[in-house]
C-alpha positions in Angstrom: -92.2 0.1 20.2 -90.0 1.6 17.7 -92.7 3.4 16.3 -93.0 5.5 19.4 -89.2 5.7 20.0 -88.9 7.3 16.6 -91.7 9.9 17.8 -90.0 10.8 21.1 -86.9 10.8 19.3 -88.8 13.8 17.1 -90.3 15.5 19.5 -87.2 16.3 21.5 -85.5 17.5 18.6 -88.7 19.7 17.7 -88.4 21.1 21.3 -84.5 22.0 20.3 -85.6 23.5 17.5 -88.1 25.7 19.4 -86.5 27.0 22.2 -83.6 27.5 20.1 -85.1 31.3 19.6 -86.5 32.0 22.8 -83.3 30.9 24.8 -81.2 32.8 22.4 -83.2 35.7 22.3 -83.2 35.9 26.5 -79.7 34.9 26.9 -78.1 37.3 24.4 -80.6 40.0 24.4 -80.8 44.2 25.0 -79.9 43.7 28.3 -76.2 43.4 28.9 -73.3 46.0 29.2 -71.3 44.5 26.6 -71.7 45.1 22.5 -72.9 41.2 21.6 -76.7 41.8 22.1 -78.5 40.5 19.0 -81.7 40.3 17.8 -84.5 38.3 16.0 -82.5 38.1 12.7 -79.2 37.4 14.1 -80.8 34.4 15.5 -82.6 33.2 12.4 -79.2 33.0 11.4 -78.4 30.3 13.6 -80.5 27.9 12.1 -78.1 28.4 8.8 -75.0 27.8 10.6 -74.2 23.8 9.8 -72.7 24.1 13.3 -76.0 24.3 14.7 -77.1 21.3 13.2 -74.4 18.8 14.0 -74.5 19.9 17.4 -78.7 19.2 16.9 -77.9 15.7 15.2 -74.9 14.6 18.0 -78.5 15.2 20.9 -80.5 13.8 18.4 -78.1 10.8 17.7 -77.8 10.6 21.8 -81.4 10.6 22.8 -81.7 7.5 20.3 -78.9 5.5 21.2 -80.6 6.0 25.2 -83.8 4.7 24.0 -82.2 1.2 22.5 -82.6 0.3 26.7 -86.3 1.2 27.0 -87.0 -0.6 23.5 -85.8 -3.5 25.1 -87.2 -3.7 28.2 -90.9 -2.6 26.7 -90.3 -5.4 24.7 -89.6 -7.5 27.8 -86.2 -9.0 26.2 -84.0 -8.7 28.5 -80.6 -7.3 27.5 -77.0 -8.9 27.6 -74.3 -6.8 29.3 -73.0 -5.8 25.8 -76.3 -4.0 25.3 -75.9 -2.1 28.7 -72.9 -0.7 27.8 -74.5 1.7 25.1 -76.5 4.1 27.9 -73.4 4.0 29.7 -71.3 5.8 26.9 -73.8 7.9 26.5 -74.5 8.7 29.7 -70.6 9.4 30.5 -70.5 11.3 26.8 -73.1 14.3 28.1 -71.5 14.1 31.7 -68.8 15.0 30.5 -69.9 18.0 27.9 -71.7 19.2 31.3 -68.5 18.7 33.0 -66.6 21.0 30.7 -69.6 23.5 29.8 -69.3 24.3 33.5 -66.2 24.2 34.0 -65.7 26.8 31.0 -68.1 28.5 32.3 -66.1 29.6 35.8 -63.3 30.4 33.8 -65.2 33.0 31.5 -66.3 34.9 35.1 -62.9 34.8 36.6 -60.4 35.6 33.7 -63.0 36.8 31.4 -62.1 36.9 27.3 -58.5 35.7 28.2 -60.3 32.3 29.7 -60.3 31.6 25.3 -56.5 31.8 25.3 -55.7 30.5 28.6 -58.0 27.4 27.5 -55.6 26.8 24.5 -52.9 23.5 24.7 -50.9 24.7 22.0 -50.0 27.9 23.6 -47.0 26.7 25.4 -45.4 25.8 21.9 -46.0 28.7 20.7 -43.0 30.7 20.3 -41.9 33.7 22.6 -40.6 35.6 19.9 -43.7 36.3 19.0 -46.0 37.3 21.8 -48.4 39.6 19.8 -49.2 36.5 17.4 -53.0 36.6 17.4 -54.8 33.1 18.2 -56.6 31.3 15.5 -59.2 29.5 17.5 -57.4 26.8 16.4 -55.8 25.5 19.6 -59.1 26.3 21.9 -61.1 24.0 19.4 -59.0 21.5 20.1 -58.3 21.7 23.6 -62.1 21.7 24.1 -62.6 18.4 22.6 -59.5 16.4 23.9 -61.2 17.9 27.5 -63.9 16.8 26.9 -63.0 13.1 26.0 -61.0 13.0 29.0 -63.9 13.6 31.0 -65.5 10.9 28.8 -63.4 8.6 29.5 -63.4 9.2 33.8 -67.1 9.2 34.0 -67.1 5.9 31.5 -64.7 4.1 33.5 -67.0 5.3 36.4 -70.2 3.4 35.4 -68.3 0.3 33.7 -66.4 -0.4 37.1 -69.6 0.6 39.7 -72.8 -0.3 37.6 -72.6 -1.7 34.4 -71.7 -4.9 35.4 -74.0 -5.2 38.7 -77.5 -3.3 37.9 -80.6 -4.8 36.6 -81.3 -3.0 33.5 -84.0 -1.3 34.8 -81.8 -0.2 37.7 -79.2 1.5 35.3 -81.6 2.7 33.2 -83.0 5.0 36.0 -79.1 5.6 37.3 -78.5 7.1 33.9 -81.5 9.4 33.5 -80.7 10.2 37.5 -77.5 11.4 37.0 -78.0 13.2 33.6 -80.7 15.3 35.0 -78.7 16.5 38.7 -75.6 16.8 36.3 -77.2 19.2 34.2 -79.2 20.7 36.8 -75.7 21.4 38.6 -74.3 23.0 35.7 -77.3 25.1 35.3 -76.9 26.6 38.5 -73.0 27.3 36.8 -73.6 28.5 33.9 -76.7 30.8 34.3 -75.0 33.1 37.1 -72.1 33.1 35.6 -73.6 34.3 31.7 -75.3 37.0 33.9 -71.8 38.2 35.4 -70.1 38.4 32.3 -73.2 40.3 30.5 -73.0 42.8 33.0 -69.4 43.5 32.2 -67.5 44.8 29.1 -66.7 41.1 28.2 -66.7 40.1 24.2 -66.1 36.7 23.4 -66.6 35.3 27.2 -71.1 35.9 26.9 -70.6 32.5 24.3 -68.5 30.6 26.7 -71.2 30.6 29.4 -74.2 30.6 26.3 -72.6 26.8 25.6 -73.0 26.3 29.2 -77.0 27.1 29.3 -77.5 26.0 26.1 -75.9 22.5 27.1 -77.5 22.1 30.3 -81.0 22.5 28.9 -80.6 20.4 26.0 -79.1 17.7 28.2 -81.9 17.9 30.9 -84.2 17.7 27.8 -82.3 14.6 27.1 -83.2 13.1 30.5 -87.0 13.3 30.0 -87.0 10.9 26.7 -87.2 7.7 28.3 -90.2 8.8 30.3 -91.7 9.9 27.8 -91.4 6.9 25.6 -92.7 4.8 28.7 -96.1 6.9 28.9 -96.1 6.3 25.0 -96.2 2.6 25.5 -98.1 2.5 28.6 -100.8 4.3 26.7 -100.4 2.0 23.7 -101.1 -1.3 26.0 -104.3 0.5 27.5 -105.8 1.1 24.1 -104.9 -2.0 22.6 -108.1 -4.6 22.9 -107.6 -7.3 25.2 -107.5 -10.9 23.5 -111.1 -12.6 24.0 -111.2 -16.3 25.2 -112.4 -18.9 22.5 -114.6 -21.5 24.1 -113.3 -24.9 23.5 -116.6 -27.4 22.9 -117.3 -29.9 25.7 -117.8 -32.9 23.9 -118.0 -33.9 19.7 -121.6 -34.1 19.9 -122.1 -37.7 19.5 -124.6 -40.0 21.9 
């Protein structure tokens, strides 16, 4: 079983890898109003950015931990409630990156390239003295990721209180795929009109707010297909493997 775990666990990070350029190229491509339009070797680029690839091994690492469940179960042992708890922090982990990638993403369309400074937690320390002092990045980084691990912790508390503790593990299994794939779905439907909006305008910086918005929702609704895919992987596995034969047990030691 782990065999085949280990293969869906490299094909979805092969499809990552391959829709990484055709995604890129559509989404920032000759098409906008704005000056960010980039072509085939700015995106070759990407794949030398160590950025890229730590974002590629946190899906990867995610898609992995959310097959330990379907391991399990193919296996027919079924897990303690400890076990359950590791879908659930995943699960809550990419809610609530989809959470904030579309969140992000409405804030880009309304207050365009300012969204990156309104988005900042250490603004209001800065000092008014200096109004003109340019921001770092520093500040948004950070705001992003303490965001987003308040959204982790909601949507945890969410499945620990309503269905870690009461669903079969079949049951939350599907609950988690279920909820992955309408949440990202949802932010889809976000992020895609928005990233057209804010190509169409004279926009710099906001076109990679809502590009982390489609690029999130379809890795995460990539995500949601790798426990299905593992199951038709096993279920094909039993099908091909021979059926045990029955040995006749003699009727007698063969004595008058």
């Amino acid at each position: 079983m782990k065999r085949w775990a280990i293969l869906t666990v490299f094909l979805y990070a092969l499809a990552l890898v391959l829709l990484t350029l055709p995604v890129t190229l559509v989404a920032l491509g000759n098409w906008g109003k704005n000056d960010m339009q980039i072509g085939l070797h700015e995106v070759l680029k990407f794949y030398a950015n160590w950025g890229y690839w730590v974002w590629l091994g946190v899906l990867v690492a995610g898609q992995a931990l959310l097959l330990l469940l379907p391991i399990n179960i193919a296996e027919r042992r079924l897990p303690a409630r400890r076990p359950l708890k590791i879908p659930v922090i995943v699960t809550a982990f990419f809610l609530a990156n989809l959470c904030f990638a579309g969140i992000f993403s409405i804030l880009c369309t309304v207050f365009t390239d300012k969204a990156f400074d309104y988005f900042d937690l250490f603004a209001v320390f800065r000092s008014a003295a200096t109004p003109n002092n340019n921001n770092s990045g520093t500040g948004t980084l950070v705001t992003m990721i303490f965001t987003v691990l308040i959204f982790w912790v909601i949507w945890a508390l969410i499945f620990f209180r309503n269905y870690a503790q009461t669903d079969e593990p079949d049951a939350l299994l599907k609950r988690c795929t279920r909820w992955l794939l309408r949440g990202s779905i949802l932010e889809l439907i976000i992020a895609v009109p928005s990233h057209v909006i804010v190509r169409r305008r004279d926009d710099c910086c906001a076109p990679m707010g809502t590009f982390w918005g489609i690029t999130t929702g379809l890795s995460v609704m990539l995500l949601c297909f790798g426990p299905g895919v593992f199951f038709l992987f096993v279920e094909r596995c039993r099908k091909l493997k021979p059926k045990p034969t029955a040995v006749e047990k003699p009727v007698g030691d063969g004595t008058v």
